[in-house]
C-alpha positions in Angstrom: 9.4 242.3 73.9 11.1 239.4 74.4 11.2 236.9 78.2 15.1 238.5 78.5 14.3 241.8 77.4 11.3 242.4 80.2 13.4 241.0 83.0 16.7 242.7 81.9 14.8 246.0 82.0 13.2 245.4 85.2 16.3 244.6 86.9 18.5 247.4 85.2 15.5 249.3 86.9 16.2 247.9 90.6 19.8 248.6 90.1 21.0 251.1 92.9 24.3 251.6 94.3 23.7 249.4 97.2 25.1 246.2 95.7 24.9 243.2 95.0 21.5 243.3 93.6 20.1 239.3 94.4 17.4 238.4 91.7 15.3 235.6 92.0 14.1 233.6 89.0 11.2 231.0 89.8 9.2 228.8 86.8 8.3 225.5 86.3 10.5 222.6 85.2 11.0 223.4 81.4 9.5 226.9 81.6 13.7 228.2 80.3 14.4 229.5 83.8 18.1 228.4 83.2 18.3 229.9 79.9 17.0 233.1 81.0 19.3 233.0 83.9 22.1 232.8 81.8 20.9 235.0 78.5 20.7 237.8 81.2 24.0 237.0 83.0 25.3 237.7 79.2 23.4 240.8 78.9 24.0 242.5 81.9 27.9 241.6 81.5 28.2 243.3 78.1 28.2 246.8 77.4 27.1 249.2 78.0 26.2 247.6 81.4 29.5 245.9 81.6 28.2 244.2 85.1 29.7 241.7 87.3 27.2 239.3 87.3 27.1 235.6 89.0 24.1 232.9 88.2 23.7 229.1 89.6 20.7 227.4 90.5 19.1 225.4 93.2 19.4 222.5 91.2 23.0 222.8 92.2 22.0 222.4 96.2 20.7 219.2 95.5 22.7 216.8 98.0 24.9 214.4 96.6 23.8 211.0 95.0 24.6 209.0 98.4 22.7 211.5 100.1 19.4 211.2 98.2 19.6 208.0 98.3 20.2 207.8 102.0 17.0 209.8 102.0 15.0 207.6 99.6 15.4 205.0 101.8 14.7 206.2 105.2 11.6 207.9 104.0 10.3 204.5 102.3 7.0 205.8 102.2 7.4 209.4 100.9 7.2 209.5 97.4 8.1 213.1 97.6 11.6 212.1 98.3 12.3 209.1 96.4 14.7 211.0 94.4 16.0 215.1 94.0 13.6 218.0 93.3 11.0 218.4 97.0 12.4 220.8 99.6 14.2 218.4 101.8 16.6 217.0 99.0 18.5 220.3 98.6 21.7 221.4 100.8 20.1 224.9 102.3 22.9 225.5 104.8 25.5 225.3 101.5 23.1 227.6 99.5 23.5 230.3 102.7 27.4 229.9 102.7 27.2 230.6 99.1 25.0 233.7 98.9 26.2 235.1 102.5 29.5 234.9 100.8 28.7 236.5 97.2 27.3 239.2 99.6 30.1 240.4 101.7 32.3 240.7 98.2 35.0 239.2 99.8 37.1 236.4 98.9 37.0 233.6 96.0 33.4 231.7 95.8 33.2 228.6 93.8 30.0 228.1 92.8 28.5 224.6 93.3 27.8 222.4 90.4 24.9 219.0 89.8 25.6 217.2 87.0 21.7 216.0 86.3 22.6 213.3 83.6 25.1 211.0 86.3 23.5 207.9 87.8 21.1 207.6 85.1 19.4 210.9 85.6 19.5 210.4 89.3 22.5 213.4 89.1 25.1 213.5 91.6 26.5 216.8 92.6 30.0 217.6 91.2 33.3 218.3 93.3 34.1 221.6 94.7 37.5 221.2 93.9 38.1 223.9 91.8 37.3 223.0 88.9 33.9 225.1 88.7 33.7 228.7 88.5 34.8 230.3 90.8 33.7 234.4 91.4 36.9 236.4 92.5 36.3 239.5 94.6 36.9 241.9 95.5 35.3 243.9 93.6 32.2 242.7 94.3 29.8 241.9 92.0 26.9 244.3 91.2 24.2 241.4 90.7 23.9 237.6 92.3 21.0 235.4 89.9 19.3 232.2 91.7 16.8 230.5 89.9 14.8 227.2 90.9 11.5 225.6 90.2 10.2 226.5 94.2 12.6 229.0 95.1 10.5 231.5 96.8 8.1 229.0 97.9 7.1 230.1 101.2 4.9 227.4 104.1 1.3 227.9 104.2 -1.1 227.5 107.1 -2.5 223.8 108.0 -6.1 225.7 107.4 -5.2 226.3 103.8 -2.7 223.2 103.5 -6.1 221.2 104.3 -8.4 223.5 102.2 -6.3 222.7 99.5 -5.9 219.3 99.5 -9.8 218.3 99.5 -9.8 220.9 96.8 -7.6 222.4 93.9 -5.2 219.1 94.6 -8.1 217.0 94.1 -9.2 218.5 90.8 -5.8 218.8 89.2 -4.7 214.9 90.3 -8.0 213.9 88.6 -7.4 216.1 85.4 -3.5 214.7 85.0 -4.6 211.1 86.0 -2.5 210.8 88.9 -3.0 208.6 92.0 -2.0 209.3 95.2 0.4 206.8 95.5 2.5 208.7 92.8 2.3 212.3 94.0 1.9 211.7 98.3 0.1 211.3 101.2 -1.3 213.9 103.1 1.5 213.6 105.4 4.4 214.1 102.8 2.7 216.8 101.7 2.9 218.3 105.4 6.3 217.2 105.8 7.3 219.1 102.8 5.1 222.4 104.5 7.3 222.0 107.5 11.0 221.9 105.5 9.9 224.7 103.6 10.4 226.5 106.8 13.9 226.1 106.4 14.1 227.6 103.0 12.7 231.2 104.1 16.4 232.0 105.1 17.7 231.9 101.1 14.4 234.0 100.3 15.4 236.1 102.2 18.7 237.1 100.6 16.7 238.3 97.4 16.0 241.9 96.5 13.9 241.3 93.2 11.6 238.5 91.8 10.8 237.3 88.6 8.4 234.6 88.0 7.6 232.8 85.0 4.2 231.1 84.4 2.1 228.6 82.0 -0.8 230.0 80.1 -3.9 228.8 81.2 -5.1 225.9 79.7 -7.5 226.0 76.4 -9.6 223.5 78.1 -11.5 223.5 81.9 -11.0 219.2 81.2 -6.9 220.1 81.1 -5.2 220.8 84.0 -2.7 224.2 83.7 0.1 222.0 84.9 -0.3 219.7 81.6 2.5 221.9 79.6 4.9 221.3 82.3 5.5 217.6 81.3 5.8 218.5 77.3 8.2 221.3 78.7 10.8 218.7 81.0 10.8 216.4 78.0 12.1 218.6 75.7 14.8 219.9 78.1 15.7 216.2 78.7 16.0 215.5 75.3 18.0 218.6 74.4 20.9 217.4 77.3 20.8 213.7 76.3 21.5 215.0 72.4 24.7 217.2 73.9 25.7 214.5 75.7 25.6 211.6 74.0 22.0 209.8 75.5 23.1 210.1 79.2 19.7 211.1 80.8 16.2 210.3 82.1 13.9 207.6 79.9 11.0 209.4 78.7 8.7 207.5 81.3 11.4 208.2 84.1 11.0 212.3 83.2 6.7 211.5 83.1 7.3 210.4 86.8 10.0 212.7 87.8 7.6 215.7 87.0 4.5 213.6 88.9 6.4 214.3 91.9 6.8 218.4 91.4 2.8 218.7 91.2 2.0 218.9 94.4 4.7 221.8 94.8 3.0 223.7 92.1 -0.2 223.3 93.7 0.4 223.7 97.2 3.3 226.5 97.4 4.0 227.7 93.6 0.5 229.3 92.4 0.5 232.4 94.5 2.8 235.8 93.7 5.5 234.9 96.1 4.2 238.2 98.5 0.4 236.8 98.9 1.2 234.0 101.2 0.3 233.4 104.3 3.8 233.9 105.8 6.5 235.4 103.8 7.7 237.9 106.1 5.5 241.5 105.1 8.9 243.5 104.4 9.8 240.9 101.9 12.6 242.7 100.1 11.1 241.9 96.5 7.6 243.3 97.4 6.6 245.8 94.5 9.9 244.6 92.5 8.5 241.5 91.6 7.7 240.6 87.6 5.1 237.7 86.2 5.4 236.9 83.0 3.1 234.3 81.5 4.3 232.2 78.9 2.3 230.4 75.7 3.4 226.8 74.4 6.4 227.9 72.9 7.5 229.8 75.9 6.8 233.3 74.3 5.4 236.2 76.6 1.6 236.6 76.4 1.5 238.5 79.2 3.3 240.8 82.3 2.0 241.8 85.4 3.6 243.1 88.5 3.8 242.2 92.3 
C-alpha cells in the first residue's frame, strides 16, 4: 500500500462521531509531509467519505520576515535562530487561535499562509487579509490536518539533554561533517529544550499521529539523517521550477537543513509517546502510525505507537 493509503485508512479508522478528528503529520524536511497532507485532504473530501477536511502546516506559524530577523539579531550567537525552522521562530499563540477555533466549529477561520520563496528563501508570512482560505462553519469540519517537521516534539530532561549531546549528537555531527559552530552550542540547544515547552499546548489539540521516517542508512560510516539533505534539495528545486527560480541556492538549502539536525537528534527520534514528558494521556497514544520510508519515499515499513 501506498504512504496515503496507510494513513487514510488509519484515520478513517479513528473517525468517531466526536468531531473534529485533529491528525498530526510529523517527517523530516523533504520526507512529502506536505504532499501527504494534501493527497489525504483530497481523499477524505471525495466520496464516498465526502469529509470536511482542513490542512495547513507549521511552516505557516513561522513569524513574519521582520520578526525573524529581529530574532536573528538579538540572538547573535544562536545559530539555531539565524533564520525560520527551531521552535522559537514560529507564532504558537496564532497556531492556538487557529486550532482552538477550527475546534469549536464556529465562525469563518482563515488559515495562515508563508510564502517560503520571498526574501530570497528567507519567506515572509503572507497577509491574513482574506485572501487565503478561509474554512466556513458551521458545520464543522469532521477532520483538522497539521503537519511540521517537529510538531509533536516534546522537551526532554537536562539528564538526557546532556547524555545526548556527549553522545548520539557527537557521532552524527562527525558522520555529516558538521562543526559546532554550524549546528549550536550547548546552550542553544538548551534554549531550544526550554521553548519547546511552549509548544506542548498545540500537541495537545491532536487526537491521532502519523510519523514519517528515513530508512536506516546502508552504511554505520553514514549518518540516517544524510537523506534528509538530498530530500530538501529536491523540494527546493521543484518550487523554484513553479516559480520561476525564486528560492534558496543549493548551498543556502545545505546550511538551512544543518540547522534542523540537532532537532532530529535531540527531540525527533523517539515515537512522540516515549518521551520523557508528553503528558501519559496523550490523546494520540495507541493511534499513532510510523511509516519508514526508502530513498524514493516509498513505504518499507509500518509500525504502531
Amino acid at each position: 500500500m501506498t504512504a496515503l493509503e496507510l494513513v487514510a485508512q488509519h484515520v478513517i479508522n479513528q473517525l468517531t462521531e466526536r468531531r473534529p478528528l485533529f491528525v498530526a503529520i510529523q517527517g523530516p524536511q523533504g520526507s512529502g509531509k506536505s504532499y501527504l497532507s494534501a493527497g489525504l485532504q483530497t481523499y477524505l473530501q471525495a466520496p464516498p467519505h465526502s469529509l470536511r477536511v482542513a490542512f495547513f502546516s507549521i511552516d505557516d506559524l513561522y513569524l513574519p520576515h521582520d520578526a525573524l530577523v529581529s530574532l536573528a539579531a538579538a540572538h547573535p550567537q544562536n545559530v539555531l535562530w539565524q533564520g525560520r525552522g527551531q521552535p522559537g521562530t514560529h507564532d504558537v499563540d496564532l497556531g492556538v487561535q487557529i486550532l482552538s477555533a477550527l475546534k469549536s466549529g464556529n465562525g469563518a477561520v482563515e488559515l495562515p499562509r508563508f510564502d517560503k520563496s520571498l526574501y530570497s528563501g528567507e519567506g515572509d508570512r503572507l497577509p491574513m487579509d482574506g485572501s487565503g482560505t478561509v474554512v466556513k462553519q458551521p458545520p464543522p469540519l469532521d477532520v483538522v490536518i497539521f503537519e511540521g517537521w517537529c510538531v509533536g516534539f516534546h522537551p526532554i530532561s537536562k539528564e538526557d539533554l546532556l547524555s545526548r549531546w556527549n553522545g548520539v549528537w557527537r557521532t552524527e555531527r562527525e558522520k555529516l561533517g558538521l562543526g559546532e559552530d554550524q549546528v549550536g552550542r550547548l546552550l542553544d540547544i538548551e534554549t531550544i529544550n526550554e521553548i519547546l515547552k511552549d509548544y506542548v499546548q498545540l500537541w495537545d489539540f491532536f487526537d491521532v499521529f502519523v510519523q514519517l521516517k528515513p530508512s536506516p542508512p546502508t552504511s554505520q560510516m553514514l549518518s540516517q539523517y544524510t537523506i534528509v539533505y538530498k530530500w530538501r534539495l529536491e523540494q527546493e528545486h521543484y518550487m523554484k521550477a513553479l516559480n520561476g527560480g525564486r528560492g534558496m541556492s543549493d548551498a543556502a538549502v545545505k546550511s538551512f537543513v544543518d540547522r534542523y539536525i540537532p532537532g532530529y537528534i535531540f527531540f525527533g527520534d523517539l515515537a512522540p509517546s516515549a518521551s520523557d514528558h508528553p503528558p501519559k494521556a496523550a490523546k494520540w497514544v495507541k493511534k499513532g502510525l510510523t511509516l519508514v520510508l526508502d530513498e524514493t519515499r516509498s513505504v518499507t515499513g509500518t509500525a504502531a505507537f
